[in-house]
Every structure is written in structure tokens, then in C-alpha cells.
C-alpha positions in Angstrom: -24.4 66.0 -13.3 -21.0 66.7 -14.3 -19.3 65.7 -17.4 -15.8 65.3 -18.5 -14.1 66.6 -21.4 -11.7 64.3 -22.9 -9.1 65.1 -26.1 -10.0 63.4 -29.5 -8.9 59.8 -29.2 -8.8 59.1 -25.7 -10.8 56.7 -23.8 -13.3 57.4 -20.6 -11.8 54.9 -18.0 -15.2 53.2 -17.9 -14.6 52.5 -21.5 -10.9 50.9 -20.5 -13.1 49.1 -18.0 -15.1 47.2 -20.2 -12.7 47.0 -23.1 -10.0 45.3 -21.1 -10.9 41.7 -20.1 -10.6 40.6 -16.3 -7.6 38.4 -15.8 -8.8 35.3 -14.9 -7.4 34.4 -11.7 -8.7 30.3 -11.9 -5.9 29.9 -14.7 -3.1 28.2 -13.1 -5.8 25.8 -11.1 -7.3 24.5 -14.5 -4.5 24.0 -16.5 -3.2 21.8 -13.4 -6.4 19.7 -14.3 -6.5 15.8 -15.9 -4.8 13.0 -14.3 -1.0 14.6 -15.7 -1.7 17.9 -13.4 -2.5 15.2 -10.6 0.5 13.6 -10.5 2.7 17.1 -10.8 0.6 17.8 -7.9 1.5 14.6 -5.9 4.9 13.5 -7.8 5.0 10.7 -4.9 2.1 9.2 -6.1 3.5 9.0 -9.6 6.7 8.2 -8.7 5.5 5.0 -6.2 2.4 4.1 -8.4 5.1 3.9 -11.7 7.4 1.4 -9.7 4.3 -0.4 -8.2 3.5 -1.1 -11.8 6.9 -2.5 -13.2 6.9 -4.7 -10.4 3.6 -6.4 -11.3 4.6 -6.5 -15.1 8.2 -8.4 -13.8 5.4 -10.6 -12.0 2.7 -11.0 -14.8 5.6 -11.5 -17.8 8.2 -13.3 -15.3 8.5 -16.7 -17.7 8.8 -13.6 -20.5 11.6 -11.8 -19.4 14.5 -14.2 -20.6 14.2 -16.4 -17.3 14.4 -20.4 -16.8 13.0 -22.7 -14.2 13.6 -21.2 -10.9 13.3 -24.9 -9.2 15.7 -26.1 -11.9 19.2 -27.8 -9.8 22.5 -27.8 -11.9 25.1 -28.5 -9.1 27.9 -28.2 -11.9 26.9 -24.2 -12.3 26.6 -23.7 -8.4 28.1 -20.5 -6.7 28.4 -18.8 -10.4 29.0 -15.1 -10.4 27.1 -12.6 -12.4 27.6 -13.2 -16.1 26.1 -12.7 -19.3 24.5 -16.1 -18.6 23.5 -15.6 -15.7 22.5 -12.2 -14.6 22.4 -12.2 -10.7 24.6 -15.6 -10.8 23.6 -19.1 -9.4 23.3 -20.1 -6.2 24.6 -22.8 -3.9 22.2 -25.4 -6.0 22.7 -24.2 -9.3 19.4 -22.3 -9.4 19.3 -18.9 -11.7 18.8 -16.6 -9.2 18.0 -13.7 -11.3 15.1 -15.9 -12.6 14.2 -17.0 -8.9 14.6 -13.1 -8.4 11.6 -12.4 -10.8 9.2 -15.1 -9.6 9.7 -13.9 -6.0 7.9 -11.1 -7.2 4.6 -12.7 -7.7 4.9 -14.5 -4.1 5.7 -11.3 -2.3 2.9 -9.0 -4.1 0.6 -11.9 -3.5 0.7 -11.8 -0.2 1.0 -8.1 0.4 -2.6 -7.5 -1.6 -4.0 -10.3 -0.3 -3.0 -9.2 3.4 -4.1 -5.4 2.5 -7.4 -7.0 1.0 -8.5 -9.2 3.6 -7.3 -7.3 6.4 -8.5 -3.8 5.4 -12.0 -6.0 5.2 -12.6 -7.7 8.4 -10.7 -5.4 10.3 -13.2 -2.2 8.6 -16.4 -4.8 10.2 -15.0 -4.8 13.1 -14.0 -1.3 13.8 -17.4 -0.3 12.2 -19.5 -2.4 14.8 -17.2 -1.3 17.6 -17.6 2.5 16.9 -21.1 2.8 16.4 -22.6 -0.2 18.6 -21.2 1.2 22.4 -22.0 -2.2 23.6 -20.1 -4.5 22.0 -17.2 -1.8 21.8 -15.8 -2.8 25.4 -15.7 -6.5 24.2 -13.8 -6.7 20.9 -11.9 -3.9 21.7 -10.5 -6.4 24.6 -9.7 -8.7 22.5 -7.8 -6.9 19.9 -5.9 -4.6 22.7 -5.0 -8.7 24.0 -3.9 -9.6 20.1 -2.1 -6.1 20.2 -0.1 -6.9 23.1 2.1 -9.6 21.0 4.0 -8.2 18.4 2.9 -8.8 15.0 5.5 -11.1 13.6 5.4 -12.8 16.7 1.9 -13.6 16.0 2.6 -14.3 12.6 5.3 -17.0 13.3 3.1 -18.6 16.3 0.5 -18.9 13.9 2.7 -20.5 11.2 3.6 -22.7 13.8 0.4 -24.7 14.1 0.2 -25.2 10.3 2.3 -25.9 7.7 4.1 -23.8 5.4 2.2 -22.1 2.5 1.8 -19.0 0.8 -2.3 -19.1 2.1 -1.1 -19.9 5.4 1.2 -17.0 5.8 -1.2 -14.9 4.1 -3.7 -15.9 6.8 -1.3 -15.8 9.7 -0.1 -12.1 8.9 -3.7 -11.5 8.4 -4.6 -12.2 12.0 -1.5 -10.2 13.3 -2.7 -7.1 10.9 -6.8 -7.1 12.0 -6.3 -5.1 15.4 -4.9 -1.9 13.9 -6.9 -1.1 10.9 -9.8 -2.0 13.2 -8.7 0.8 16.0 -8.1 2.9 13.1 -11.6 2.1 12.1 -12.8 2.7 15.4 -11.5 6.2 16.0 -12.7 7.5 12.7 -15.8 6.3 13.7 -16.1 7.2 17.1 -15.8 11.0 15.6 -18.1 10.4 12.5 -20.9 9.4 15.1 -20.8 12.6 17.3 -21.7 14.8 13.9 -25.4 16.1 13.1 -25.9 14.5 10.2 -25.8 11.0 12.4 -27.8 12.3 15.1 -30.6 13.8 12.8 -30.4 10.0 10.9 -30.7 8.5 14.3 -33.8 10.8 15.3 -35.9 10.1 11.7 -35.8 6.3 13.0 -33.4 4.9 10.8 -31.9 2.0 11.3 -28.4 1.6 12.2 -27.5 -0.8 9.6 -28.6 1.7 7.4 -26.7 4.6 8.9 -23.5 2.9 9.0 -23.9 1.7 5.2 -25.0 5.4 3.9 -22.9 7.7 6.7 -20.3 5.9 8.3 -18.7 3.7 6.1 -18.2 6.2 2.8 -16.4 8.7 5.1 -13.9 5.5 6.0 -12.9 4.8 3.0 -10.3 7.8 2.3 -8.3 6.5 5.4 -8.7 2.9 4.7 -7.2 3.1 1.6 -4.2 5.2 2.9 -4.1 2.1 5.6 -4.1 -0.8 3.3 -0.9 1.0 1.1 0.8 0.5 4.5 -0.2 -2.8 5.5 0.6 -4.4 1.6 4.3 -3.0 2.4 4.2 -4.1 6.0 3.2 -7.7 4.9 5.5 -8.0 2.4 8.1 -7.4 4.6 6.5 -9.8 7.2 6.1 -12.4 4.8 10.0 -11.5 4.0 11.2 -12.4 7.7 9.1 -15.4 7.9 11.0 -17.2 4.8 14.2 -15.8 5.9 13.8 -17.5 9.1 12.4 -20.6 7.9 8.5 -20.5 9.1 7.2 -18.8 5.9 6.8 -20.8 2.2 8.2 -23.7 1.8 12.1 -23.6 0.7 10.9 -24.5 -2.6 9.0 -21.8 -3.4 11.3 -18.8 -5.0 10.3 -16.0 -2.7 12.6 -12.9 -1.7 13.0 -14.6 1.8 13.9 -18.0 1.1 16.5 -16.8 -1.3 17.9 -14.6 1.3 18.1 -17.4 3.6 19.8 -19.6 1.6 22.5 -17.4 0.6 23.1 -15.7 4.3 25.4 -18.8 4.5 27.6 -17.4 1.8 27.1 -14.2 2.0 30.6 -13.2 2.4 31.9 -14.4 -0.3 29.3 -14.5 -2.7 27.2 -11.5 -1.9 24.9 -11.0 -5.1 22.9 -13.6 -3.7 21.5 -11.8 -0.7 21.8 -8.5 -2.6 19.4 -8.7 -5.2 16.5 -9.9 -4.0 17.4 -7.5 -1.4 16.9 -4.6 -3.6 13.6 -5.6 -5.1 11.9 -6.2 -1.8 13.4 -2.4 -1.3 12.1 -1.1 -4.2 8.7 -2.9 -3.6 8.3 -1.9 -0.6 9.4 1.4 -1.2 6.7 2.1 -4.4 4.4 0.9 -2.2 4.9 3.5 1.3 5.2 6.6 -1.7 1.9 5.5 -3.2 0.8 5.7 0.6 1.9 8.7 1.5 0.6 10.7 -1.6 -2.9 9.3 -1.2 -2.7 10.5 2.0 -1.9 14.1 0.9 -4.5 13.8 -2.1 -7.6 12.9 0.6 -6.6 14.6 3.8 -7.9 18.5 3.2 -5.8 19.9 5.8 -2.8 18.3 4.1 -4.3 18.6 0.5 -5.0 22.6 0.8 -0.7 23.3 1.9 0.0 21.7 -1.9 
């Protein structure tokens, strides 16, 4: 056994070895930790979920935020440009239109979570029972590739047609037009999920398929669900949008983003502002909405998650 003979006051390398700490290599992933280093992870989620949020508080403080009656006629103050009085100007009635603006808000995020809600729930059933149960797949899927064939806000305003105009009856009628693709989506996911040998050993213990689908199937739907339901809200609220504008949507007296719209297309080359601004929050809405999409999609995909 050899041994080395080192000047007084030098240091064996094994000594350097355990003197000098190991750089820890996990740094920069733990100080990107908490909810902050999430959102400087996926800035879109951040961004969307921070205008998602002033758009509810304009809809939850509306009668707060220095507004007046948004049904309110004062023909004498028709046509009124933007003032200090009034901020977006009047319309051909006299109505504020910046406080019409503001209340629109709760109509249009209304029906764009209740669409997402409703939709995201039947159509999950259905694509759950149509993935996993091979009989009955053939069947619905008929049907829905039959309610696919008709575009969606043609649907939506054949549906209106045989009721009357109402903020539930839109809701419903976009509903219907929504159902076929998260349930395809739905489908899909599970047509793969079913094939994997966690299912098949489930399936070979005897349990039930109720059972399966509640423990195995449906948890590992939920990540594109979500993702799916961020894109119907915006979709709806667009839909819902088009149906006012064109008169089969809530009721002209309702302040929504639409009927505004359509009630100042008529004017809209001289007085603009009217058009304009509930133009730019259905933009904005719908905007904060697709970015909040899009970043939980690169949050709970892995492939897209691990290029971040």
C-alpha cells in the first residue's frame, strides 16, 4: 500500500472531497416551487386567469362601479358621445352604454360557465358509456355524428326557434349544439384508457364496470376535460354573442354584449363607440378565457409539460 507525501498545509484530494459540499443540482427546480413559480412557469395561465378574474369582479360589483339602470330610456340624451358623464356614451334610446357594457358581463359569463358546466357533464356520460360499453358505442355515436353534421350555431338558432328568448333557453340550446364534441373527445380518451393493463387486470378480478369506469376511466379524463370546457366557455360566449346580435338570443331588453351590438350596427358609422366597446370586452373575455386554456393544457399534458 502506497502512501503519499504531501507538504505541511496541503489537503489529500479525498479530504477536498469531503470538505467541499456537492452542488445541488435540484436548486433551480425548487426555488420555481409555490403557486408564484407556477405561474412564471405558464405566464399564459397567469396572464388569462388575471383577466378571467376582473371580468367577474366588473360582473359581481357591476351596480358598484359608478353605473345606472341599464334599462333606464332618456330619449333627450340619445346618440351622446363619450363624456365625463357618460363613459362609452348613450345609445339610440338614451341608455348608458358603459353601464349596459358592465351588466353584459354577467349575461355573457353566465352562459359561458353554465354551457362549459353542463356540457362538459353530459357530454363526459356519454363519451364514458360510448368508450367503454362497445355496444351501445355504434348507436350514440350515430346520433351525435347526425347532430355534428349541422353546424353548431345553426343548431343553436334552430333550437331558439321553437322557444322563446331567454338567457336558460340559449344556455340550453348552445348546450345541445356543444354535447357531440366533448363527448368524441371523451370517447377517444377512452377508447385508449381501456386497451391499458391496469383495465384489463380490473376487468379479469371481476369487477364491475361501473366500478372501473368510476375508479380508472374517469380520473384519467379529467385533465383533458377541463382543458375542453376552457374552450367551450369562450366558444359559448361567442355563440351566445351571435344569437343576440341576430336577434334569436335574450330578449332585446336584457343588456348583453349582442344585443347592444345589434342595436348600434344601425349607427355604426357615425357613432361607432357603440359597437366598439362591448366589442372589446367580449374580446378580452374571450380572450382570458382561450389563454387560461391553453396553459392548462401545457400544465397537464407531460409531453408538452416536460419542453417548459
Amino acid at each position: 500500500m502506497s502512501t503519499s507525501i504531501l507538504p505541511p498545509g496541503a489537503v489529500s484530494p479525498e479530504g477536498v472531497a469531503k470538505a467541499a459540499p456537492m452542488p445541488d443540482i435540484m436548486a433551480p427546480k425548487k426555488a420555481r416551487k409555490g403557486f408564484l413559480g407556477y405561474l412564471l412557469r405558464y405566464p399564459t395561465i397567469g396572464i388569462g386567469g388575471f383577466l378571467l378574474l376582473l371580468m367577474l369582479c366588473v360582473a359581481v360589483f357591476a351596480p358598484l362601479l359608478w353605473t345606472t339602470d341599464p334599462t333606464a330610456l332618456a330619449p333627450a340624451l340619445r346618440t351622446r358621445a363619450p363624456s365625463e358623464r357618460f363613459w362609452f356614451g348613450t345609445d339610440m334610446l338614451g341608455r348608458d352604454v358603459y353601464s349596459r357594457v358592465l351588466y353584459g358581463t354577467r349575461v355573457s359569463l353566465s352562459v359561458g360557465f353554465g354551457v362549459a358546466i353542463c356540457a362538459s357533464i353530459v357530454g363526459l356520460t356519454i363519451g364514458l358509456i360510448s368508450g367503454f360499453v362497445r355496444w351501445a358505442d355504434s348507436i350514440i355515436m350515430r346520433v351525435m355524428d347526425g347532430m355534428m353534421s349541422i353546424p353548431s350555431i345553426l343548431l343553436a338558432i334552430a333550437l331558439m326557434a321553437l322557444t322563446r328568448g331567454s338567457v336558460g333557453n340559449v344556455i340550453l340550446a348552445i348546450t345541445i349544439a356543444e354535447i357531440p364534441r366533448v363527448s368524441r373527445l371523451v370517447r377517444g380518451v377512452v377508447l385508449s384508457l381501456r386497451e391499458q393493463p391496469y383495465v384489463d387486470a380490473a376487468i379479469a378480478c371481476g369487477t364491475r364496470t361501473p366500478v372501473i369506469i368510476w375508479r380508472h376511466i374517469l380520473p384519467n379524463t379529467l385533465a383533458p376535460m377541463t382543458v375542453q370546457a376552457t374552450y367551450i366557455c369562450a366558444s359559448a360566449m361567442i355563440a351566445e354573442a351571435i344569437l343576440s346580435f341576430i336577434g334569436a338570443g335574450t330578449p332585446p331588453i336584457i343588456p348583453s354584449w349582442g344585443n347592444i351590438m345589434a342595436e348600434g350596427r344601425a349607427l355604426w358609422q357615425v357613432k361607432p363607440y357603440i359597437v366598439f366597446f362591448p366589442a372589446v370586452f367580449l374580446s378580452i373575455t374571450v380572450l382570458a378565457v382561450n389563454l387560461l386554456g391553453d396553459g392548462l393544457r401545457d400544465s397537464l399534458d407531460p409531453r408538452l409539460a416536460k419542453r417548459v
